[in-house]
C-alpha positions in Angstrom: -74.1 27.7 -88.7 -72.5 29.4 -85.8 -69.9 32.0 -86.6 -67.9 30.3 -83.5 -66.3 26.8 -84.6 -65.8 24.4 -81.8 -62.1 22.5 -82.1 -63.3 19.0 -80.9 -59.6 18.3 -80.8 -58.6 21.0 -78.9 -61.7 20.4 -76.0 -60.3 16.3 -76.0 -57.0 17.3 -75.3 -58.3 19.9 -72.3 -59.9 16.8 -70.9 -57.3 14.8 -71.0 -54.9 17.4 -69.3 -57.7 17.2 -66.6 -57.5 13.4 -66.4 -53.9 13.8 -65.9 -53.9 16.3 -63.4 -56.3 14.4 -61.2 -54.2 11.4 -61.4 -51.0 13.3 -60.7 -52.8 14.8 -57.5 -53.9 11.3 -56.5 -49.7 10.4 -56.4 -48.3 13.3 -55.1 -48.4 13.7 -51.0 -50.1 17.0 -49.9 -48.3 19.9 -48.6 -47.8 19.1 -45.2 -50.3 21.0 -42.8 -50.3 22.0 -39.3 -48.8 20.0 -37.1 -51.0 17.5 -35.9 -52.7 18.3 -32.8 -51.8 21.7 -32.4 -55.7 22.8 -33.3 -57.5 24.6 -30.7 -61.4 24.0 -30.5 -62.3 25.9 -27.6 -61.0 29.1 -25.6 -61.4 29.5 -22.3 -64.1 31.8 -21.4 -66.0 31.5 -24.9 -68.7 29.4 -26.2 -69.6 29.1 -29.4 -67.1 27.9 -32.6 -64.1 30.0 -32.9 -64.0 33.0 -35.6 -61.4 31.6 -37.8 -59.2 28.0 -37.7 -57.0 28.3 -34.2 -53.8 26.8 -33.6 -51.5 26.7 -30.1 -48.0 25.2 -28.9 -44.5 25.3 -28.4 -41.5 25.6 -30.3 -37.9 24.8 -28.0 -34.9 27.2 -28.6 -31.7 26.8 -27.3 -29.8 23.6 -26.9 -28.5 21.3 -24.7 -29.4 21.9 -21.0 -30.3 25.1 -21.9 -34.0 24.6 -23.6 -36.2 27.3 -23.4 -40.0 26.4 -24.2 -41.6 28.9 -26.3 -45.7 29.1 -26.2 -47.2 30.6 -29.0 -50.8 31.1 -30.5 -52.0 31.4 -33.9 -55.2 32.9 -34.9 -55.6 32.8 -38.4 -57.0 35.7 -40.6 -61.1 35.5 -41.3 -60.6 37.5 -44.3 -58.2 35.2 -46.6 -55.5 32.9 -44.3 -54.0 31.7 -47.9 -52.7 35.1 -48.8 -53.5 37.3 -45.7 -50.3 38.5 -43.6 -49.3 37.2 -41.0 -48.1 39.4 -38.5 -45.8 38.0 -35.1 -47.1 40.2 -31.8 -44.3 40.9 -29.9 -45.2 42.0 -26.7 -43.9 45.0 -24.5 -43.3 44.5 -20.3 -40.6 43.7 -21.1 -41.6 40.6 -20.0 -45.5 39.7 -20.1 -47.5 37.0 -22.0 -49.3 38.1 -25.2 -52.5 37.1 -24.3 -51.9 40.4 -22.4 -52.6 42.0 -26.4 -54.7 39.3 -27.0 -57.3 40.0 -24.5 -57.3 43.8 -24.4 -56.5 45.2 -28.1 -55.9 43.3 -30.8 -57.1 39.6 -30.6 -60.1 38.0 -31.9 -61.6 37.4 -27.9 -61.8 40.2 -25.5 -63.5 39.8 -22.2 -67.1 41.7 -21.3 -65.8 44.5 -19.3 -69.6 45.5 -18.8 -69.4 43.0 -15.9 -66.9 42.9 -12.8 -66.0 39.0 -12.7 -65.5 38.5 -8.9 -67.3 35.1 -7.9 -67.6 33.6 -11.7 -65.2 32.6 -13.9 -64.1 35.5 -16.6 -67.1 36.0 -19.5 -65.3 36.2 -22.6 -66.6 37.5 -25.9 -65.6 38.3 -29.9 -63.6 41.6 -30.7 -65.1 43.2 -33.5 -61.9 45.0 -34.2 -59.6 42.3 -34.2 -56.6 42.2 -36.5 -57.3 38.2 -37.6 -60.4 40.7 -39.6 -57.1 41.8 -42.0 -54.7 38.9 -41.1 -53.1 35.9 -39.5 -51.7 36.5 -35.7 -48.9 35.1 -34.4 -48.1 35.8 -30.6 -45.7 34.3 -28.4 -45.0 34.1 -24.8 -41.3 35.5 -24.6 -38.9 35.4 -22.8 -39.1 31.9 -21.5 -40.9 32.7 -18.3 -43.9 35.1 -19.6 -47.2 33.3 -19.9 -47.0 29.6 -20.7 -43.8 29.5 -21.8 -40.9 28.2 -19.3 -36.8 26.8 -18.7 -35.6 24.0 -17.9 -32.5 25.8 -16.2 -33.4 28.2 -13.7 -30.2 30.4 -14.8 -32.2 30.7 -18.0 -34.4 33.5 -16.5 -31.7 35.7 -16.2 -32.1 37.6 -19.9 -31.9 40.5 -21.4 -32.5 42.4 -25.2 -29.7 40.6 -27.3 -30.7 37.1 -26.0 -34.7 37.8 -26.3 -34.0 38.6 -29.6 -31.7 35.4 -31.0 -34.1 33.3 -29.4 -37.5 35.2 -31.1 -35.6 34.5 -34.6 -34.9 30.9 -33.7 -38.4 30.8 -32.8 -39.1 31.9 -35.9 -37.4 30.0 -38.3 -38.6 26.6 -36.6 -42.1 27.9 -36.3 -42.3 28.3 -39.9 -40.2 25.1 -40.7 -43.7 23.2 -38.9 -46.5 25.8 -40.3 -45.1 25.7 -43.5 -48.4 26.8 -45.8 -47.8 30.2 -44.2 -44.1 30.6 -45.8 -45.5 32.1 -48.6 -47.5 34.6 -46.9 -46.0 38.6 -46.2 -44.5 38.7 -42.9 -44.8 42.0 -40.4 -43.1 42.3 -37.0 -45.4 44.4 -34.1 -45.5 45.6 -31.2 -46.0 48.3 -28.4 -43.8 49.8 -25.7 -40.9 48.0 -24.8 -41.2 46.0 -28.0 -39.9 49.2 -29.7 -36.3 47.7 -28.2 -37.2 44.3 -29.9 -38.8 44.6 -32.9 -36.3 46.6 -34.9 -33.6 44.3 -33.7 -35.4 41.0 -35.1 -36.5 42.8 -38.1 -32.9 43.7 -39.1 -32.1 39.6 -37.6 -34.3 38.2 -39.9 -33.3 40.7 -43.3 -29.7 39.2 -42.5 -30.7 35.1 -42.0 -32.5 35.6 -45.5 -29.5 37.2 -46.8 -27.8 33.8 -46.5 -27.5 31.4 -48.8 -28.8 28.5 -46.8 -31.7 28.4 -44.4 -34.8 29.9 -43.9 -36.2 32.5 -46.0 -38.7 34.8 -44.1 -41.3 36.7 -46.6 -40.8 39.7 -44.3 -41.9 43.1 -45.6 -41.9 45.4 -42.5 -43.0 46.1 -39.3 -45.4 48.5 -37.0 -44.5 49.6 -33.3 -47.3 51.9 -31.1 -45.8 54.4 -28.4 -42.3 53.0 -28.7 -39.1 53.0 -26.7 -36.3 53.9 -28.9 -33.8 55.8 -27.1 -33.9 56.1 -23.2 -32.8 60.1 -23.8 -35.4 60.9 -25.6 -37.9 59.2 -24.1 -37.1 60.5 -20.4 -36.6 64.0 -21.5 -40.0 63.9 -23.1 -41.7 63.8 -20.1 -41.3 67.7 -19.0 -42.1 69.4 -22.4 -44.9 66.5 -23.2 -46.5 67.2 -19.7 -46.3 70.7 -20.0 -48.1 70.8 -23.4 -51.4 68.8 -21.9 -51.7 71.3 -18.7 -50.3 68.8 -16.0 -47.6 71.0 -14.5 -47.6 75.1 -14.1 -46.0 78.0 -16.6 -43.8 78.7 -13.6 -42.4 75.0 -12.7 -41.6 74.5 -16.8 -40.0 77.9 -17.2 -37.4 77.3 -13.6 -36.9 73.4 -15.5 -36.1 75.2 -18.8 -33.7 77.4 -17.4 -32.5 75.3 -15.0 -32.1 71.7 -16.6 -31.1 73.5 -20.2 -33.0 70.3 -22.2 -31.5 67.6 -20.1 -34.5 66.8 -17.8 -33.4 63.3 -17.3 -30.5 62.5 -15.5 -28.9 65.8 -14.4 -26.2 66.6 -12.8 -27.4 70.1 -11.9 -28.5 70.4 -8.4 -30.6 73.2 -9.4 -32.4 71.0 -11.8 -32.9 67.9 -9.9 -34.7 69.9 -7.7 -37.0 71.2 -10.2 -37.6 67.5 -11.0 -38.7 66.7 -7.3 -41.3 69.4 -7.9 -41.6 67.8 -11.4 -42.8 64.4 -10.0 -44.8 65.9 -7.0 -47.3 68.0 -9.9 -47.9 64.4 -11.8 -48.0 62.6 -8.6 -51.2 60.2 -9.2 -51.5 60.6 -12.9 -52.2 57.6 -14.9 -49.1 57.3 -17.1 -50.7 55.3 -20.0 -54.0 57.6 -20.6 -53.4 61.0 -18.2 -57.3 61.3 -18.4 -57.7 57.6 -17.3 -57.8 55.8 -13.7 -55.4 53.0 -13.9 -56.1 50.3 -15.8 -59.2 51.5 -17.4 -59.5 51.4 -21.3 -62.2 53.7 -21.9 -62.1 57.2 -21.6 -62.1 58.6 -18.1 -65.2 60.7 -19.3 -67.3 57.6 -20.0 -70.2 56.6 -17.7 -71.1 53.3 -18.8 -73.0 51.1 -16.1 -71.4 48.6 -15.5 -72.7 45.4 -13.8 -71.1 43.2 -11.3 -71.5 39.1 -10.4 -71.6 40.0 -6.6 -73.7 41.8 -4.1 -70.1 41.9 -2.2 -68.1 43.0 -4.7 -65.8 45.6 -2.8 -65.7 43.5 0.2 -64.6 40.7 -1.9 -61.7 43.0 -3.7 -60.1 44.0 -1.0 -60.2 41.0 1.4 -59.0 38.4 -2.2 -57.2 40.6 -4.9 -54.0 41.8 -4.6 -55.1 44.2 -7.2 -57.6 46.9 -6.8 -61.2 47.2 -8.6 -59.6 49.4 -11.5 -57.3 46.6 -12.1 -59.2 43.4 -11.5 -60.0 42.5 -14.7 -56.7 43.5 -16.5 -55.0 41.2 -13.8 -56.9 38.5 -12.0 -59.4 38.1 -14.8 -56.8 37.0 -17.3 -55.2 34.5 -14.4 -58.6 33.0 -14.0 -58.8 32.4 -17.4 -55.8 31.0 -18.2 -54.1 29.5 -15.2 -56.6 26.5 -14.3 -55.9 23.1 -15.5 -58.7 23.0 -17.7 -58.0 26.5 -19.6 -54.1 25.0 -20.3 -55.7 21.7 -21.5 -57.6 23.8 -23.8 -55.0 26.0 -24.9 -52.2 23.3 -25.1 -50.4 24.9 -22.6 -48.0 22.8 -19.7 -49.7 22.6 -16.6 -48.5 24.6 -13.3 -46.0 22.0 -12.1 -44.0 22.6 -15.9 -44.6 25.9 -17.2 -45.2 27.7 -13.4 -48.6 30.3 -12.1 -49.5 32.0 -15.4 -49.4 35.9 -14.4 -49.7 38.4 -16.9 -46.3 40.1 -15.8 -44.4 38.0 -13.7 -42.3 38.7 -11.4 -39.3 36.2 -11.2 -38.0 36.9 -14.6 -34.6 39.2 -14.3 -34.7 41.4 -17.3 -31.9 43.2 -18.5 -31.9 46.1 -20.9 -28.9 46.2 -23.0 -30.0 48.0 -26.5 -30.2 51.3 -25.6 -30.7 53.2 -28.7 -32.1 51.4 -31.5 -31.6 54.2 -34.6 -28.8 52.2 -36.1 -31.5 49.1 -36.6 -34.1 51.5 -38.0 -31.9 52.4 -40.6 -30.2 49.2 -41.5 -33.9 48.1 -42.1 -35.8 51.4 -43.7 -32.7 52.2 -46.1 -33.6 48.4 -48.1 -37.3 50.1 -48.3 -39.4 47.6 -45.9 -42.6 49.2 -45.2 -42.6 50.9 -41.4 -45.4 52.4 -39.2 -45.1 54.3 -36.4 -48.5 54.9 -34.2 -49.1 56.8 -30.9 -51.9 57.6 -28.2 -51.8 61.2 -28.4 -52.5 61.0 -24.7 -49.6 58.5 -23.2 -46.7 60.4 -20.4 -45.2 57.1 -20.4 -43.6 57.7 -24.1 -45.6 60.8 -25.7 -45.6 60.5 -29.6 -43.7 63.5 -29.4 -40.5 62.0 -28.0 -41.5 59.3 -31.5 -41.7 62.3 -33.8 -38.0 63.8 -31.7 -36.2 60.4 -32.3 -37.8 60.7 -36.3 -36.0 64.2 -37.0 -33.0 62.7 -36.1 -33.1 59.8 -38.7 -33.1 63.0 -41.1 -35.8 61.6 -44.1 -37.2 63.9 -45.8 -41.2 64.8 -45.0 -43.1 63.7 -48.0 -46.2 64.8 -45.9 -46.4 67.1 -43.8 -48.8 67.3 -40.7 -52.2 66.9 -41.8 -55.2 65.4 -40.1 -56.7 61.7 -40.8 -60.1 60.6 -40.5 -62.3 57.8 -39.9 -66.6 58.3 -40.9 -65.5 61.8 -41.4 -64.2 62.5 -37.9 -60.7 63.5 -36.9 -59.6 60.4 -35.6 -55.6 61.3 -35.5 -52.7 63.2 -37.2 -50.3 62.2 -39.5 -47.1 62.6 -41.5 -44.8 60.7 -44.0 -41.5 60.1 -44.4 -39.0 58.8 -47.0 -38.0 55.2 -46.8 -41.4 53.8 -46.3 -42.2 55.3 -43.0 -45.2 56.8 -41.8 -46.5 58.0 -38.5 -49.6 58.8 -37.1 -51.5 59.8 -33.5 -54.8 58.1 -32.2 -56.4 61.5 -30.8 -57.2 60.6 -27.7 -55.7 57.2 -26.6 -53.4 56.4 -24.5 -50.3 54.0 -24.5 -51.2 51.0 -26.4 -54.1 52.9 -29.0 -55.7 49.4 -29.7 -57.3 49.3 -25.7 -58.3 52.5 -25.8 -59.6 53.8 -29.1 -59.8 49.6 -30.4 -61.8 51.2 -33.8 -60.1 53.6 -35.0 -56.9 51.9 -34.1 -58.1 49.2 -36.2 -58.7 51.8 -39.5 -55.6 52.7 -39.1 -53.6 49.3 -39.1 -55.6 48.0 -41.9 -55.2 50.8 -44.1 -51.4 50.7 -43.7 -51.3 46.8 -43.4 -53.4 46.4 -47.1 -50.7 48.9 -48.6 -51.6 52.3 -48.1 -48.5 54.6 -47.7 -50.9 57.6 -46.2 -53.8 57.2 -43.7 -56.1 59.8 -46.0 
């Protein structure tokens, strides 16, 4: 006989605590889902099914007469949506739609850039660095007036930081109130650029809210920002030593500003200065501020020579006589309008048509945008002294905020350097530098990208994010 005895009790009672637990599933209602209709089957510009399960809408803040209609998309991860992040994209501008990100960095689609979209309608394909690889994405269209969202109260485009902000968190808590499966899931705040004025702000919003005894609880565990602005000194006076470093300006010029502006570049009041300033501005005259090695608007490093094909024999002629925006910029601008502005890419996307929601334009113009949070070091800190997980990550080659104005703004939180300045790498290439920091934080250049890292260097961007986003505390 066997050495192993079966229990023919035990294995009846295991099937009839499976009998009961079928029954009880039968009685109890399901977890309530998605909200109905807010699935997305196709995109605009793509054929084929959709990488992961898609999901688009709008969430109202405010109240009364003052409503503000929020648009938002959610792509969910294609690793593991049940216990994947999900991570909100806010997006920079201050005020432009974030299928902006969506479309050029960090979203599951991005458009075939091999072609120059003049007569047809906008080719769009998959991103094979997209962060729905290592999570869910959240991104909304904020303030009201960016993308698809829109007021009901003209006044309500007037804005600025402190209201963008109490409306994101409203947004928030009522956007998790309808997608409730996800409530569970860690939460992380991103963004780029002007978001660095936003994203701390809601971060330290939402640690507050949760610190309530009623309401919403947000799983939030930390946040990312690329490039950002976090003090207007800093940034500005960046410029000259930053531009200086990379060989745009001469030994001569910097020496005169040194003496001249004494380390206050920005905003002088020394005549002396401000006319070293003028000269400043003439020697950068024409430089791309968001990759100095790139024409405007181009992604890819000014030194590639990829052919690139176009969908008319009159291309230029057509340019210049129909776009507003030149050939370096067509597709970053009228390419993402002809995608999403006509009535049948909104009925896709679950967007209002024009006569609600307005012209979808990636920046518009009619939006009056205030900024009122000038320095946002008191934020960091209320946030990184709980120990929430923080990354900091710069194009090594953006004048528009160099990472060294980021590392400037670091030394004066005054953590200690648990790491000091050591290379990364991705298939054993340099692909950036890096350092640590107490309190969670770490930062880190993408050697040779530019403002946003994701739309220049979209790979090694993409290392770096999930790395730090799966828990690493070092980029090694």
């Amino acid at each position: 006989m066997s050495r192993r005895r079966v229990d023919l009790a035990s294995v009846e009672a295991g099937a009839l605590l499976v009998v009961v637990a079928f029954l009880l599933c039968m009685c109890v209602p399901p977890v309530r889902a998605t909200p109905a209709g807010a699935g997305v089957t196709e995109f605009p510009g793509f054929h084929g099914e959709l990488p992961s399960k898609h999901y688009a809408g709008y969430i109202t803040v405010g109240h009364g007469q003052q409503n503000r209609h929020l648009y938002y998309y959610l792509a969910t991860s294609e690793r593991n949506p049940t216990l994947d992040p999900v991570v909100i994209w806010i997006n920079g501008g201050p005020a432009c739609s974030g299928f902006s990100a969506f479309h050029h960095s960090i979203g599951p689609f991005k458009i075939e850039y091999s072609h120059v979209h003049i007569k047809d309608n906008p080719r769009v394909t998959t991103n094979p660095y997209s962060w729905t690889k290592m999570a869910s994405l959240l991104l909304v269209d904020s303030p009201a007036g960016a993308g698809y969202s829109y007021a009901e109260n003209e006044d309500d485009y007037i804005t600025n930081d402190t209201n963008r902000v109490v409306d994101l968190y409203d947004f928030l808590s009522k956007w998790f109130a309808e997608y409730t499966e996800f409530q569970s899931n860690p939460f992380y705040v991103a963004g780029c650029s002007y978001s660095g004025v936003l994203v701390p702000v809601l971060a330290q919003e939402i640690l507050q809210r949760n610190e309530e005894s009623y309401g919403m609880k947000i799983n939030f565990k930390g946040y990312s920002l690329c490039n950002p602005a976090v003090d207007v000194d800093i940034e500005n006076n960046a410029h000259v030593p930053y531009a200086f470093r990379m060989g745009l300006i001469s030994d001569e010029l910097f020496q005169s500003l040194v003496t001249t502006c004494n380390g206050k570049y920005w905003n002088s009041s020394s005549p002396s200065c401000q006319g070293n300033m003028e000269q400043f501005y003439m020697q950068i005259k024409g430089i791309n501020m968001e990759h100095i090695l790139c024409p405007p608007c181009r992604y890819k490093m000014g030194i590639n020579k990829e052919f690139m094909e176009y969908d008319s024999g009159q291309m230029f002629e057509r340019i210049s006589k129909t776009s507003e925006h030149g050939l370096e910029c067509h597709d970053q601008e009228q390419a993402l309008q002809k995608l999403f502005d006509p009535k049948l890419g909104r009925e896709k996307l679950h967007a209002k048509q024009t006569e609600v929601s307005g012209t979808w334009k990636r920046c518009p113009n009619h939006i009056q945008y205030t900024r009122d949070i000038l320095t946002l070091t008191e934020y960091h800190l209320n946030v990184t002294s709980k120990g929430y997980r923080v990354f900091f990550y710069s194009g090594d080659h953006s004048l528009l905020v160099p990472f060294t104005a980021t590392m400037e703004w670091l030394k004066k939180l005054n953590f200690k350097e648990t790491e000091k300045w050591h290379p990364w790498f991705v298939e054993n290439q340099i692909a950036g530098y890096s350092m640590r920091y107490g309190s969670n934080i770490l930062f880190a250049t993408i050697k040779g990208a530019g403002h946003v890292p994701s739309d220049y260097l979209p790979f090694e961007a993409f290392v770096a994010y999930q790395r730090w986003l799966d828990g690493a505390n070092s980029l090694w």
